[in-house]
LUMBASE-775103 format. One record per residue: z negated, y negated, x of N, C-alpha, C in turn. Coordinates in steps of 0.1 Angstrom, whole numbers, plus 5000, padded with zeros to 4 digits. Each point is the difference from the previous one (the first is absolute). Example, Ala and Ser with C-alpha at 12.3 -4.5 7.8 and 13.67 -1.06 7.14 Angstrom:
- n.zz_n.yy_n.xx_ca.zz_ca.yy_ca.xx_c.zz_c.yy_c.xx
- 4922_5057_5132_5000_4988_4991_5000_4988_5009;
- 5007_4989_4996_5000_4989_5009_4992_4989_4992;
end
This chain:
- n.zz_n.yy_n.xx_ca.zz_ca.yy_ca.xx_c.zz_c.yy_c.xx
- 2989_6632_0624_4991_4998_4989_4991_4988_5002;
- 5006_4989_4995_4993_4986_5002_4983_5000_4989;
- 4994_4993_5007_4989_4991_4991_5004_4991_4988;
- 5001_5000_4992_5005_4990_4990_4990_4987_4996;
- 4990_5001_4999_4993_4993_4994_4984_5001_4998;
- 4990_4994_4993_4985_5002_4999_5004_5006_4983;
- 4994_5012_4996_4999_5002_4991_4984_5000_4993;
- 4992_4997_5004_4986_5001_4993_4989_5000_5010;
- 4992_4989_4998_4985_5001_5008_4989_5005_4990;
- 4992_5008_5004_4991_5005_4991_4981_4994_5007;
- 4999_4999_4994_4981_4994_4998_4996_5004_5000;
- 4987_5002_4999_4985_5006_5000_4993_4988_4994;
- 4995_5005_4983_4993_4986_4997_4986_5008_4989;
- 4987_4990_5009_4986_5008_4991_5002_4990_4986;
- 5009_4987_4998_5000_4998_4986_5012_4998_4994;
- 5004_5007_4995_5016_5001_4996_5004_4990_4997;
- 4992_4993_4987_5002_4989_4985_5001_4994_5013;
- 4991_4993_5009_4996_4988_5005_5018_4997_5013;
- 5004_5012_5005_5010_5001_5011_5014_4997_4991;
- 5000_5004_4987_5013_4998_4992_4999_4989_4995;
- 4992_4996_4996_4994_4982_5000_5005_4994_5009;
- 4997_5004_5014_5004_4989_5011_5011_4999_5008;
- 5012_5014_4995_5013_5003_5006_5006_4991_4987;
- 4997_4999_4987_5006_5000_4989_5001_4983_4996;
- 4987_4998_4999_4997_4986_4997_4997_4992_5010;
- 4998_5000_5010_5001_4992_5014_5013_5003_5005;
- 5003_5011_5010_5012_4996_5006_5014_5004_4989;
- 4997_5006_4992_5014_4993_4989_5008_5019_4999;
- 4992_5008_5002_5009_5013_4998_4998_5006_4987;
- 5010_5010_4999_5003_5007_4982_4995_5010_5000;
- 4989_5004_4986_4997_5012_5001_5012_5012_4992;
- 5000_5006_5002_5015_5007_5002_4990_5016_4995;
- 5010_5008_4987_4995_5010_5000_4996_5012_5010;
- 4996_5009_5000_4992_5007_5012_4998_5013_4989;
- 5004_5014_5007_4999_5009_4995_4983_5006_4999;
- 4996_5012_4991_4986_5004_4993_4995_5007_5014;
- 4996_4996_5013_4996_5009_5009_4983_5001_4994;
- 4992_5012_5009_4990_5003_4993_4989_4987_5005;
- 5003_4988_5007_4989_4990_5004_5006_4990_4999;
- 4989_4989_4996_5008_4987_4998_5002_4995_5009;
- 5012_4989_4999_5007_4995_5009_5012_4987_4987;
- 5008_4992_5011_5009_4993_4996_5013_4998_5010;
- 5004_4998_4991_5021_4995_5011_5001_4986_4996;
- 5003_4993_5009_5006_4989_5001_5017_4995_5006;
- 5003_4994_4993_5012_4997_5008_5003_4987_5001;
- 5004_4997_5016_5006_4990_5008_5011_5002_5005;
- 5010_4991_4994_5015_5005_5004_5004_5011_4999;
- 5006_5006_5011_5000_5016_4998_4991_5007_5007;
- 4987_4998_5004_4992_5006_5005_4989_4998_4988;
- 4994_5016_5003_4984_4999_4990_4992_4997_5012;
- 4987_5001_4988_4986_5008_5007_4995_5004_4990;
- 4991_5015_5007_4998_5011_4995_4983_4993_4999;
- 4994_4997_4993_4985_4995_5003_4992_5016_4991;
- 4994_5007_5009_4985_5011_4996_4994_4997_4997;
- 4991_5004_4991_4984_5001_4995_4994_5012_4997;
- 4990_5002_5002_4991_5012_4993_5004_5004_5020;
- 4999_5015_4995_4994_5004_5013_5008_5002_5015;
- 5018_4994_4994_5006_5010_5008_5000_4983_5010;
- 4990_4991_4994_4996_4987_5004_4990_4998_5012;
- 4992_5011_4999_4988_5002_5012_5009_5004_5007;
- 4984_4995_5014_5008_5006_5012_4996_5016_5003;
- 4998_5000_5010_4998_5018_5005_4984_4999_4995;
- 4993_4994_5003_4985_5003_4998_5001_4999_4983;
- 5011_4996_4990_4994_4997_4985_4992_4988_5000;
- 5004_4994_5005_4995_4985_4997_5014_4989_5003;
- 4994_4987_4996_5010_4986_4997_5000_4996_5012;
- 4997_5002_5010_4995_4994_5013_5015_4994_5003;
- 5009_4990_5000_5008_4995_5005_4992_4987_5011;
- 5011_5003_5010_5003_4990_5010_5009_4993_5008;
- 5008_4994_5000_5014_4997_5005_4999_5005_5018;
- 4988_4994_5000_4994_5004_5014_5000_5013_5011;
- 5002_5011_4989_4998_5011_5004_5012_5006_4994;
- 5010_4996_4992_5012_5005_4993_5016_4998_5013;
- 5005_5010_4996_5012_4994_5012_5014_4991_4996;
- 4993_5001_4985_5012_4988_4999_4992_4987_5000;
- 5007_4992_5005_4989_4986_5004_5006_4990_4987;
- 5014_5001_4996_4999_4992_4989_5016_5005_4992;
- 5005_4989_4992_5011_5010_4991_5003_4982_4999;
- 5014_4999_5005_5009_4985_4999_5011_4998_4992;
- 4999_4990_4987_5006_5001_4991_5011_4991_5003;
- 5014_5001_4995_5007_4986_4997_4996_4994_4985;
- 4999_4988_5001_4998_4988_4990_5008_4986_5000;
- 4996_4998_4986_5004_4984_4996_4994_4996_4992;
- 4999_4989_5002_4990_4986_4991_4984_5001_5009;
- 5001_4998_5011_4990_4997_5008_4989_4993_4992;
- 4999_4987_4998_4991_4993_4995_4998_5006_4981;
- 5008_5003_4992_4996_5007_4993_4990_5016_5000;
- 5004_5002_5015_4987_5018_4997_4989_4997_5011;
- 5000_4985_5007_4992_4993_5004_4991_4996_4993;
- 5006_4996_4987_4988_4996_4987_4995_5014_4990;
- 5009_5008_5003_4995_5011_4995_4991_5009_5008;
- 4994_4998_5009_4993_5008_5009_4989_4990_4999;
- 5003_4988_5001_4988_4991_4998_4991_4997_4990;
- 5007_5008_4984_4993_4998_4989_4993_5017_4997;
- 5003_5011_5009_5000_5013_4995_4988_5000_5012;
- 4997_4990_5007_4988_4999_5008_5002_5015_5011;
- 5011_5002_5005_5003_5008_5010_5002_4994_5010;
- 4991_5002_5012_5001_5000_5014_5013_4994_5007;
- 5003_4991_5004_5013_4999_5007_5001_4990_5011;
- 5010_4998_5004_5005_4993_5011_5014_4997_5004;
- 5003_4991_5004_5015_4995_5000_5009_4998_5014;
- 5006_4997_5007_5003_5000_5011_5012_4994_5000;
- 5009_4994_5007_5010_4995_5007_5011_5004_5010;
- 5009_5005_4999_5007_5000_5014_5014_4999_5001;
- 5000_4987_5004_5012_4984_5003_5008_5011_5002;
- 4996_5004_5011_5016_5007_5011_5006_5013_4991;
- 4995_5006_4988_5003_5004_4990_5005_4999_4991;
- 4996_4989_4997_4998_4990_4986_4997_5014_4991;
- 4988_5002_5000_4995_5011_4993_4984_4999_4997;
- 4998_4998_4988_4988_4989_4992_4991_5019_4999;
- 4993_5004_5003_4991_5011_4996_4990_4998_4990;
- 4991_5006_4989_4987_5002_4998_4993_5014_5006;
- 4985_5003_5001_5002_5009_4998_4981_5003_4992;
- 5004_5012_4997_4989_4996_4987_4993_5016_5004;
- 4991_5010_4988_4996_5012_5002_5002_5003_4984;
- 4999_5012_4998_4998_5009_4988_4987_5001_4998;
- 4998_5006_4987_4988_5003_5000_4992_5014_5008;
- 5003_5006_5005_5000_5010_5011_5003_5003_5012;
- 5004_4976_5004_4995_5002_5011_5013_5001_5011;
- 5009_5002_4992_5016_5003_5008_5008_4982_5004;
- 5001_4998_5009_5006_4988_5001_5016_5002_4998;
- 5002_4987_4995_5013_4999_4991_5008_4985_5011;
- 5011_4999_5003_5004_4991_5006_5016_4993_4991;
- 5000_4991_4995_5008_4992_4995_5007_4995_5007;
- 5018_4999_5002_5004_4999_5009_5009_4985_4992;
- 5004_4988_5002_5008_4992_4994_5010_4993_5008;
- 5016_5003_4995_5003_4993_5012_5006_4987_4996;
- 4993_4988_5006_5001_4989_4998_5011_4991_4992;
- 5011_5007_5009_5013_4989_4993_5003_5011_4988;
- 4998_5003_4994_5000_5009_4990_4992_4999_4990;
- 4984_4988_4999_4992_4997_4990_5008_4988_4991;
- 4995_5002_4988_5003_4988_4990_5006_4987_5006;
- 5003_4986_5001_5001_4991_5005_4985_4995_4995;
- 4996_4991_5006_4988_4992_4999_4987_5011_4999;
- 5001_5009_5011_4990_5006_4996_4992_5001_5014;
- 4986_4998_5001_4990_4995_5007_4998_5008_5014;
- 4992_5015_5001_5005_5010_5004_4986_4998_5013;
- 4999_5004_5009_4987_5003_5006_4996_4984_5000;
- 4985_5001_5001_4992_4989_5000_4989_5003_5014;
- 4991_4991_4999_4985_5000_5012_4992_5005_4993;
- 5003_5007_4986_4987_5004_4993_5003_5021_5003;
- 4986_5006_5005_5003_5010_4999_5007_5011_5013;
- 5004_4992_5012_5008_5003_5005_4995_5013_5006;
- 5011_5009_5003_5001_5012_5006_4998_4999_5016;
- 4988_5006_5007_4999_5000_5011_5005_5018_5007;
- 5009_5002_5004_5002_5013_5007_4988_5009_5003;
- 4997_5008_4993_4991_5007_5007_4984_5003_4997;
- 5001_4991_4986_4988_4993_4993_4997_5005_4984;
- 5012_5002_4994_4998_5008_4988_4999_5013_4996;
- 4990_5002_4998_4995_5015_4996_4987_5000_4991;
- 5007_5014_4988_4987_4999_4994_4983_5005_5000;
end
């Protein structure tokens, strides 16, 4: 009985509007209908994988409050595949979200990596010979230092 595949990551978010804004209109996902559960929430879809994004209460933590922290969470981050590097480069840069970029030759694998609005780091994965032709792709602006991004 094999693993097949990622079927759905689910969220925790204290602003709904603001997290479906930034999965949807920044990094480029569908909002996708979503059945009448009794708390709001949204579905998104990326390829064949969702995400399940919460709101309202089932969104608190144990104490009932928004207290997120990547810090204190065990997932440390959630790594996407991507394309058009320098296009969601400029879209992270005009949605005025947090990010950073990174390099690695012996890869050839162009990263960003940015946060949600709740705080969840997001990691953009691009692999180089695989971008548009003429397309720019990490720079000295921004750069990702290991060990350094958190919100």
């Amino acid at each position: 009985m094999p693993l097949l595949d990622l079927h759905h990551v689910a969220l925790k978010s204290s602003d709904l509007e603001k997290t479906v804004t930034y999965y949807t209109e920044v990094l480029g996902m569908e909002l996708v209908d979503r059945p009448e559960f009794s708390f709001p929430g949204a579905w998104l879809q990326m390829g064949s994988t969702m995400f399940h994004i919460y709101g309202g209460d089932p969104a608190k933590t144990a104490d009932g409050d928004y207290k997120f922290s990547q810090r204190i969470s065990p997932v440390d981050h959630i790594a996407l595949r991507a394309t058009g590097f320098d296009e969601m480069r400029a879209s992270l840069k005009a949605s005025g979200s947090p990010w950073f970029q990174f390099d690695i030759p012996d890869f050839k694998l162009w990263q960003l990596f940015t946060y949600d609005p709740s705080g969840v780091t997001i990691e953009l994965n691009f692999e180089a010979e695989n971008e548009p032709a003429g397309s720019e792709g990490p720079t000295d602006e921004n750069v990702y230092v290991p060990g350094s991004f958190a919100p």
